[in-house]
Each structure stands twice: as structure tokens, then as C-alpha cells.
C-alpha positions in Angstrom: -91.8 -38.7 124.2 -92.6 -41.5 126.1 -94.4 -43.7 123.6 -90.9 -43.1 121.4 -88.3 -44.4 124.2 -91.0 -47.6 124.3 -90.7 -47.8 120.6 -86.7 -47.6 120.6 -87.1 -50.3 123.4 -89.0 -52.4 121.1 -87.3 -51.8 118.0 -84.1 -53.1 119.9 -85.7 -56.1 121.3 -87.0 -57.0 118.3 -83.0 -56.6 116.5 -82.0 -58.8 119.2 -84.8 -61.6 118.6 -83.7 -61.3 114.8 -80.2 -61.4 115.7 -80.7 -64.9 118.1 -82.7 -66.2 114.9 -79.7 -65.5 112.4 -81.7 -63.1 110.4 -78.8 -60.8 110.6 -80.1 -58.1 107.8 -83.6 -57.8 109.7 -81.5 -57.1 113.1 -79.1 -54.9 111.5 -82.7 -52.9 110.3 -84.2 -53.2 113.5 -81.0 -51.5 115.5 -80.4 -48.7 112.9 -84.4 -47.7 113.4 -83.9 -47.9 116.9 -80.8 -45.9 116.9 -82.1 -43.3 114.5 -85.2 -42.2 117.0 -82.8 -42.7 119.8 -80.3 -39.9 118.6 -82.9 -38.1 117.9 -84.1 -38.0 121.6 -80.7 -37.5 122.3 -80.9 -34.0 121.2 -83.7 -33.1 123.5 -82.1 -34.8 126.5 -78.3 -36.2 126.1 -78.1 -37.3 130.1 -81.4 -40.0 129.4 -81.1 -41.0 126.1 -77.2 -41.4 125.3 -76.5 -44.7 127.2 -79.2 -46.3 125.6 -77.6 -44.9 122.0 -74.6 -46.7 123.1 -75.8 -49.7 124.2 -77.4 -49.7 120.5 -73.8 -49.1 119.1 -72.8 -52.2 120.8 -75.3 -54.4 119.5 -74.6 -52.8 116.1 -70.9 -53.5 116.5 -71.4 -57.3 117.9 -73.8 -57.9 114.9 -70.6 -56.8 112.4 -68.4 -59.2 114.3 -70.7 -62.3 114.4 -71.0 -61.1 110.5 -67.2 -61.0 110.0 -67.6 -57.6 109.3 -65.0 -56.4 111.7 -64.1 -52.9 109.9 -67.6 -51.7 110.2 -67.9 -53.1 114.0 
């Protein structure tokens, strides 16, 4: 379990490097990846995993915004 919270770690540093880089669909990828394991571990242990699911949720949200895409932030 472990090796998956470092992947979801990666997965969301690497939407934000896409994000800085204005490769908005490659971010958007990146943080739905990262969310999809995350909710996942979620499941198995909702105290450890959930603020980093929301924290994702932001990101996801901010990246709609910056898009103009303010009715799926």
C-alpha cells in the first residue's frame, strides 16, 4: 500500500508540473489517475487517504477554472 500512496504522490506532482507548463489535458490526466487510486485507498482507510482525495479535488477544480471551465470546477 505503500508503493501506491507514493504513486498517487507522484501522479499528482506530475499534474501539477503539467499544469505550471500549460499542458492542461496532460494535468487534467495526471489528477484523475491520481484520484482514481486514491479513492480507492480510501476504501481501505478513509481517516489517511481522504484529505489527500480532497486536496486532488482542488487541484481538479483550480485546473477547470484556469480553463474557464467553471461548471465542472
Amino acid at each position: 500500500m505503500v508503493h501506491l500512496r507514493a504513486l498517487v504522490a507522484t501522479l499528482n506532482n506530475l499534474g501539477r508540473l503539467h499544469d505550471k507548463e500549460n499542458r492542461l489535458p496532460a494535468a487534467l490526466a495526471a489528477y484523475e489517475e491520481a484520484l482514481k487510486i486514491n479513492r480507492d485507498l480510501t476504501l481501505l482507510n478513509r481517516a489517511e487517504y481522504l484529505p489527500d482525495g480532497a486536496a486532488m479535488l482542488n487541484n481538479i477544480g483550480l485546473l477547470h477554472d484556469k480553463e474557464n471551465r467553471l461548471s465542472d470546477a
